[in-house]
C-alpha positions as CSV (number, residue, x, y, z in Angstrom):
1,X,-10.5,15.8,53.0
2,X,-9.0,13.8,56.0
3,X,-5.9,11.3,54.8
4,X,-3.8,8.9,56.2
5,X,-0.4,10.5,57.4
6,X,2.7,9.1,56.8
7,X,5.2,7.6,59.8
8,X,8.0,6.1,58.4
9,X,9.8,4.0,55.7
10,X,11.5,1.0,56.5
11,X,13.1,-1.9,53.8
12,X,11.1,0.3,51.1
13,X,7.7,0.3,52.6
14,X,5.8,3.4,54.0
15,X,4.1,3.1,56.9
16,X,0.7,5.1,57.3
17,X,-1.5,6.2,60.3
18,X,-5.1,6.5,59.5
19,X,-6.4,10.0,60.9
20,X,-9.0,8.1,63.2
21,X,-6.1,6.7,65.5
22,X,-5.5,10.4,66.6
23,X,-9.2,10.3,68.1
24,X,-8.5,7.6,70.2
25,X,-5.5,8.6,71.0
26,X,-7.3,12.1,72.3
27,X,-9.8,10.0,73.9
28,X,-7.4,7.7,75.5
29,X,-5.7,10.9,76.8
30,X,-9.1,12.5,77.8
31,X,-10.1,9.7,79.9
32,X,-6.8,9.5,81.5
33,X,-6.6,12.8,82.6
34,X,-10.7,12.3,83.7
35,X,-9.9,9.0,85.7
36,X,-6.3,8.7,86.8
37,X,-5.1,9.6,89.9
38,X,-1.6,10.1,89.1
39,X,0.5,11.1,86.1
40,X,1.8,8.1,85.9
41,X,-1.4,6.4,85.3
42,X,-1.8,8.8,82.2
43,X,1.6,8.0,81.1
44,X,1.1,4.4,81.5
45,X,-2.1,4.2,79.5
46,X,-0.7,5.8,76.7
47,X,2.5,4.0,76.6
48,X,0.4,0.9,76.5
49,X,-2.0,2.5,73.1
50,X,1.1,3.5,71.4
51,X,3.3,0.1,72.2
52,X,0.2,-2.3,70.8
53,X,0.3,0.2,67.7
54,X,4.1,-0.9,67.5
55,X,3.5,-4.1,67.5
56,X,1.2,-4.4,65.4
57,X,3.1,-2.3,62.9
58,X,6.0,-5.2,63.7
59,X,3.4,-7.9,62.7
60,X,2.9,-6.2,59.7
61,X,6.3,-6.5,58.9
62,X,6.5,-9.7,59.2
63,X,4.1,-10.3,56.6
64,X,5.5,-7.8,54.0
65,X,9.3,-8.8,54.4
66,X,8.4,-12.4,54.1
67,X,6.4,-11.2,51.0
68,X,9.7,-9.8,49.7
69,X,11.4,-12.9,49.7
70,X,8.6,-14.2,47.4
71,X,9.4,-11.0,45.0
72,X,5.4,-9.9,46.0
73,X,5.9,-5.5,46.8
74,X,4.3,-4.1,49.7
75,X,2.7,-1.3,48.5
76,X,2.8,0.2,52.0
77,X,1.3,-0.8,55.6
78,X,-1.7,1.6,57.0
79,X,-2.7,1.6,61.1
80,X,-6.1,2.2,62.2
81,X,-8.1,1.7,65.6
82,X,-8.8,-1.4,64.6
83,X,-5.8,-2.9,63.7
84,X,-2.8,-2.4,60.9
85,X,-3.2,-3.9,57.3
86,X,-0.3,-4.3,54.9
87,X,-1.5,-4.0,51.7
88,X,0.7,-7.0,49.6
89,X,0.1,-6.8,45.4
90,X,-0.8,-10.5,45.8
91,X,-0.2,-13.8,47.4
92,X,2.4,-16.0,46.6
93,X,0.7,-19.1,44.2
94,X,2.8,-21.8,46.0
95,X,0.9,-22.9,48.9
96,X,4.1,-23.5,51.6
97,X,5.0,-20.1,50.0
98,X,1.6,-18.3,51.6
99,X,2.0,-20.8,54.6
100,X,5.4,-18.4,55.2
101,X,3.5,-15.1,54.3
102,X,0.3,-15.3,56.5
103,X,2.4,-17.1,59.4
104,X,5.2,-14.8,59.7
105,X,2.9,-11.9,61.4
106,X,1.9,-14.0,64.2
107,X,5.5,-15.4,64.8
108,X,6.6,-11.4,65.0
109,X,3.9,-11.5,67.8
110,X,5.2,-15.1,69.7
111,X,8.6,-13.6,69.4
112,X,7.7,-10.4,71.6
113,X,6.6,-12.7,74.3
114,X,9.2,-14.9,74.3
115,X,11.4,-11.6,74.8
116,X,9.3,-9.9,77.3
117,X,9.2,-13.4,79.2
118,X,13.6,-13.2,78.8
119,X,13.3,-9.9,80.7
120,X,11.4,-11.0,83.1
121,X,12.9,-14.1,83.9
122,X,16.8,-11.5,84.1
123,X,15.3,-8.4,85.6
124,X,13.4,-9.7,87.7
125,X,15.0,-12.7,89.8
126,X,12.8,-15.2,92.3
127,X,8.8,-13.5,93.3
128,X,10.1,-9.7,92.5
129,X,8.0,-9.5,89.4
130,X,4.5,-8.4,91.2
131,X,2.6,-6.1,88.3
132,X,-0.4,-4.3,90.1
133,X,-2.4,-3.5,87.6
134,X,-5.1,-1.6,90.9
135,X,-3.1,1.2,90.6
136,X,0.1,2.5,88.8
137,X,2.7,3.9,90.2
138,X,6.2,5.0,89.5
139,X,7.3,1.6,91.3
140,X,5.4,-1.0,89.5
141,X,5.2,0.6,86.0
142,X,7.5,-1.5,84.4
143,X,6.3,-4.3,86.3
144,X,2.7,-3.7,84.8
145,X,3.9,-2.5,81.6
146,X,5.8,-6.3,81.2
147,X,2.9,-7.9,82.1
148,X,0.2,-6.0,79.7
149,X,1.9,-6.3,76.4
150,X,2.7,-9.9,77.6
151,X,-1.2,-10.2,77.7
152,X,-2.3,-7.8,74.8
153,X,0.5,-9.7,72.0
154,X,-1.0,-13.3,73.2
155,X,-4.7,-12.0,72.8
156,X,-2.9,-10.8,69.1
157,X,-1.5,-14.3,68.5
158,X,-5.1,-15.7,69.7
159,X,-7.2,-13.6,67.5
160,X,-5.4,-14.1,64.5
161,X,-4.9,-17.7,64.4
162,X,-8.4,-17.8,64.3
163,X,-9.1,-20.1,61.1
164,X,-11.1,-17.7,59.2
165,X,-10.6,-15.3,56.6
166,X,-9.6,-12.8,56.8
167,X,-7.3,-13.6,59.7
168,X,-4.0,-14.9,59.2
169,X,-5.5,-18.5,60.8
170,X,-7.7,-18.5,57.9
171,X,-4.8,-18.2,55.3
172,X,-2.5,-20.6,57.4
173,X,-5.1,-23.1,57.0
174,X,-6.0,-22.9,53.7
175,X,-2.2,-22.8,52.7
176,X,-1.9,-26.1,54.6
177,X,-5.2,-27.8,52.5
178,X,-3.6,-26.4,49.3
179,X,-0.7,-28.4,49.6
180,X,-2.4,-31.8,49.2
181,X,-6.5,-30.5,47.8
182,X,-5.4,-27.5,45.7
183,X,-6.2,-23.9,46.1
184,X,-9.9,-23.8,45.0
185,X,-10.8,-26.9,47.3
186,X,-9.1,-26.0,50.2
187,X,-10.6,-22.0,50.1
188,X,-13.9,-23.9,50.1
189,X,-13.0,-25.8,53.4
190,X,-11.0,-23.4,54.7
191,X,-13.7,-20.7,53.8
192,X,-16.9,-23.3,55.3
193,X,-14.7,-23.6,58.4
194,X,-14.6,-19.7,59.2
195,X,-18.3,-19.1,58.2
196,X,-18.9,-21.8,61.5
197,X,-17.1,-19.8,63.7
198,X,-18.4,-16.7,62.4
199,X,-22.1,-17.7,62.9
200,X,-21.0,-19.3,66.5
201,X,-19.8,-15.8,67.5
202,X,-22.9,-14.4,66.3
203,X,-24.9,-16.8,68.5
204,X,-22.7,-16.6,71.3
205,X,-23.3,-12.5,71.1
206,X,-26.9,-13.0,70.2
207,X,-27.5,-15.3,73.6
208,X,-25.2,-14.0,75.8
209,X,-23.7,-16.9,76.2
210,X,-20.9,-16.9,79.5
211,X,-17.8,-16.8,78.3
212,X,-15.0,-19.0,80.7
213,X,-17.8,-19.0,83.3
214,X,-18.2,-14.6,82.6
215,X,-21.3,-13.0,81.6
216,X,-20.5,-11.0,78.4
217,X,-20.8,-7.4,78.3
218,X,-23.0,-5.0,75.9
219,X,-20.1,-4.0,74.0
220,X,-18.3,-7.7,73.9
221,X,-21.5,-8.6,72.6
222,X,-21.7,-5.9,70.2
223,X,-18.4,-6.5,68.9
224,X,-18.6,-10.1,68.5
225,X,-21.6,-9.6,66.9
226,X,-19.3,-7.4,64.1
227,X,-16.7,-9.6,63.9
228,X,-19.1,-12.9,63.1
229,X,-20.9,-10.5,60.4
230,X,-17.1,-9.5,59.0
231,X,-15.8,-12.9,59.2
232,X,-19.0,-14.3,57.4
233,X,-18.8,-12.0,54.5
234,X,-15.0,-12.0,53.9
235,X,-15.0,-16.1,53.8
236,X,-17.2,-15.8,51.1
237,X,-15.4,-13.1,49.4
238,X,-12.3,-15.2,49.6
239,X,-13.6,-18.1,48.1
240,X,-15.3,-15.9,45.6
241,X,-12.3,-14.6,44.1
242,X,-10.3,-17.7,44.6
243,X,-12.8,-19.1,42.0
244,X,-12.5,-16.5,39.4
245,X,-9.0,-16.2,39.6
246,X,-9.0,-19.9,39.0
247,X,-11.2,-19.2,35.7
248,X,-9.2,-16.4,35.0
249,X,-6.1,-18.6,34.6
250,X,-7.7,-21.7,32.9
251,X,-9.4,-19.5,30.1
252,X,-7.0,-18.6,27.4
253,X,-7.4,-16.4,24.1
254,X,-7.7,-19.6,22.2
255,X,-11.1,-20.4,23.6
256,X,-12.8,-16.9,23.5
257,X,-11.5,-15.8,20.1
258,X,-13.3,-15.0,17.1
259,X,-11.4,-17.6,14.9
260,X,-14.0,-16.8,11.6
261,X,-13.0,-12.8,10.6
262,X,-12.6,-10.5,7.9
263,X,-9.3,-10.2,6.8
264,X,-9.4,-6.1,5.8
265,X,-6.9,-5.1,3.8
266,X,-5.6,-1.1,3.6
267,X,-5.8,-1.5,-0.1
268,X,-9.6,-2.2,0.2
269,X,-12.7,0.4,-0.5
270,X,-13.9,1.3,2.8
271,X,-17.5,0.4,0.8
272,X,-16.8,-3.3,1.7
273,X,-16.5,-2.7,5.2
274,X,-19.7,-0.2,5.4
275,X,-21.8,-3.2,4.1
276,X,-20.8,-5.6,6.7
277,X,-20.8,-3.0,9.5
278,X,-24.7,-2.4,8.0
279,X,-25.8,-5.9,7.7
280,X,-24.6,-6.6,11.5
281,X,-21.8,-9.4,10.6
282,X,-19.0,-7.3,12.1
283,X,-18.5,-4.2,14.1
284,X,-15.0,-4.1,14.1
285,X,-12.5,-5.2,11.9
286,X,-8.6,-5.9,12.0
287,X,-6.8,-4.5,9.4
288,X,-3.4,-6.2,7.1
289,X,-1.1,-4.8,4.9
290,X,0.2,-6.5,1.8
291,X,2.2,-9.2,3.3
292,X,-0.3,-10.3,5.7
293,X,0.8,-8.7,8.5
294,X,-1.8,-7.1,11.1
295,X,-1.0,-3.2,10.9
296,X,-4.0,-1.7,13.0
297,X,-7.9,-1.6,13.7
298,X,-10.7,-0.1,12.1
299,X,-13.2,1.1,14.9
300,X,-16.8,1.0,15.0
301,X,-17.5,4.5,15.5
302,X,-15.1,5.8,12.4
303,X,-17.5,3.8,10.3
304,X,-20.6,5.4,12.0
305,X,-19.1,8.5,11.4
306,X,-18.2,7.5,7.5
307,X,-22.0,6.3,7.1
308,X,-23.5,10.2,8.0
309,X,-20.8,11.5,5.9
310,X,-21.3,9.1,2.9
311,X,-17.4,9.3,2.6
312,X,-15.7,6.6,0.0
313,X,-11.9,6.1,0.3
314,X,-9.3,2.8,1.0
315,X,-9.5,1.7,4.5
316,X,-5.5,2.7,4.4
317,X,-7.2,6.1,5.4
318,X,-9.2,5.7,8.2
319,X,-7.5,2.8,10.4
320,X,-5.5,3.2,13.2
321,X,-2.1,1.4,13.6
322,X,-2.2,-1.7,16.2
323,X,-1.1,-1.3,19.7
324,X,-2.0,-4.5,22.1
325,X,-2.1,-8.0,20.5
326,X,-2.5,-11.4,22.4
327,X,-1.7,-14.9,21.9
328,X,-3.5,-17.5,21.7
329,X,-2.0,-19.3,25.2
330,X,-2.7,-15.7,26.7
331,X,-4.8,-16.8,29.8
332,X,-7.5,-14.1,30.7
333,X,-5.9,-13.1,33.4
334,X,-3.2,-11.9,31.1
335,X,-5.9,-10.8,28.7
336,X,-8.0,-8.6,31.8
337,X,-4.7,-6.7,32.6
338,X,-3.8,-6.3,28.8
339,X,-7.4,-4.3,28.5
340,X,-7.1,-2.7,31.9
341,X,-4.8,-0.5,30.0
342,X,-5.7,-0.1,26.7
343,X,-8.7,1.6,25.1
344,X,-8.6,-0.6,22.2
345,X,-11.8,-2.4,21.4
346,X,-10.5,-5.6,19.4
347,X,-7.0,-7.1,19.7
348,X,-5.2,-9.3,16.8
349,X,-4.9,-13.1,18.4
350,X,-0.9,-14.6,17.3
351,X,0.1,-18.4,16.8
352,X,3.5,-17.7,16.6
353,X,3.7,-15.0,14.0
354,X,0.5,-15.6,12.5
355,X,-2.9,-14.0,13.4
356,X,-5.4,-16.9,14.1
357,X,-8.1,-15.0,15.3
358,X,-10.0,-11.7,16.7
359,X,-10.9,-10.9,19.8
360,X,-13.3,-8.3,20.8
361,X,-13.7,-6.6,24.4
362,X,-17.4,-7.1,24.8
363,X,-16.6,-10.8,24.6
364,X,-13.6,-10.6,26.9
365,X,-15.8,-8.5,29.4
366,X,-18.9,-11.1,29.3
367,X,-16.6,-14.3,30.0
368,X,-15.4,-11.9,33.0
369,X,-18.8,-11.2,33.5
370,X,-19.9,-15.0,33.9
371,X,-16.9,-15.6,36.3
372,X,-18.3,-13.6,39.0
């Protein structure tokens, strides 16, 4: 029902606004017609929602076109209230490689200071730079304007540097462990390290605890509280999948494979493969032509349905011709995208041009299964 509208592409990559911003946008609007005293106050408050949308958008950027450079796609980059995402088809596996990625976002922020400060330091020559943030005027709107998105991108550089997942701190860290620990280790540190700020933020928000000499607020408090409980979770879910992509890529065909099989040939009575499917031995079977080679499958539920009819033929009747196969260096990574896309239910394993073993889906999906 309500979708994400599209803005813009840029260097290939859609950008999409998440139909929520449009109520704050009405609400930011609402109050300021409520609350400001003059027009340019309304103006002035909206300028501000829409340039921290734009630079966020710009941070975004950062991390898909550095992406690029890796040859990881950007599938496209979404903006909500609560910040922008850009939604990569991976992470580089080099570590300096992700250093670049997670990095470059933040730098897109430092570089907006560094040009607001330029401007400031040209336009505005000696003590004429006085922002009055009390009340906006026609006057001092550029003046305030300078000064705000000075403040909101160094709160952006701030927050996001802080080392946890999912923040780009988190990622810069672990990036910098991976280069001398590996990727597994240093998601485990880097993973520990956010979970103790996470639970600091929590205890900060629980107590109330002053904050540079300030008494929090209800709604600081409440949203610390959020971030500690998002932080927490997603530090775990990082290392999570950091560990089962490790599995993933040390398990290959060659340990999961059924090397022991039935070798069913199309010349053979379909009797011979009824009596093993009856006795339990196998439930599925590859099937080989004359020369050995591996021409297709016989499923388990054509022999189900051969067992009501009480049908007798060659097996050259009632297979179907092979579509995926693996090989035996396959790593299960390769093997979980292979099946993500294929309906077959066994798959021939090669060694070179010879078929070493059988591999089943049920198997492949309990090894998954354990790698949780």
């Amino acid at each position: 029902m309500f979708r994400s509208i599209r803005l813009f592409k840029i260097a290939g990559i859609p950008v999409f606004v998440h139909w929520t911003f449009f109520i704050l946008l009405f609400y930011v609007i609402g109050q300021g017609i409520a609350e400001s005293d003059t027009i340019a106050q309304l103006i002035f408050e909206v300028s501000i929602l829409l340039s921290v949308f734009m630079c966020v958008t710009l941070h975004e950027y950062g991390h898909a076109l550095t992406a690029k450079r890796f040859g990881i796609i950007t599938q496209d980059i979404i903006l909500s209230p609560i910040g922008g995402i850009a939604r990569l088809s991976g992470l580089p596996d080099k570590p300096f490689q992700e250093f670049l990625v997670a990095i470059a976002g933040p730098l897109v922020n430092v570089a907006i200071v560094i040009l607001i400060s330029v401007l400031v330091f040209f336009l505005y020559p000696g003590e004429s730079f006085n922002p009055d943030l009390q009340k906006i005027t026609h006057q001092n709107f550029a003046d305030n304007y300078l000064f705000i998105m000075k403040y909101i991108n160094i709160s952006l550089i701030v927050f996001n540097m802080i080392p946890a997942f999912p923040m780009d701190g988190g990622r810069v860290l672990r990036s910098l462990l991976a280069m001398k620990f590996g990727k597994v280790t240093a998601t485990r540190v880097a993973a520990f390290i956010g979970q103790i700020i996470a639970v600091l933020f929590i205890i900060i928000a629980i107590t109330r605890y002053p904050i540079m000499g300030a008494q929090i607020s209800t709604m600081e408090q409440f949203t610390l509280s959020i971030i500690g409980i998002f932080i927490f979770s997603m530090a775990r879910t990082e290392y999570t999948s950091v560990k089962l992509e490790n599995k993933l890529m040390k398990t290959t065909a060659a340990e999961i494979m059924e090397p022991h099989f039935t070798h069913l040939y199309i010349t053979d009575n379909i009797d011979f493969a009824l009596s093993r499917f009856q006795a339990g031995i196998e439930k599925e079977f590859l099937v080989f032509d004359k020369d050995d080679q591996c021409v297709g499958t016989l499923k388990k539920e054509i022999l189900e349905l051969l067992l009501q009819r009480g049908e007798h033929a060659t097996v050259q009747s009632f297979y179907f011709p092979i579509i995926n196969s693996l090989h035996i260096e396959d790593t299960l990574k390769d093997i979980m995208k292979i099946i993500s896309q294929s309906k077959e239910t066994i798959f021939p394993v090669y060694d070179h041009d010879k078929v070493v073993g059988a591999l089943y889906r049920t198997e492949i999906e309990k090894v998954f299964r354990k790698g949780l």
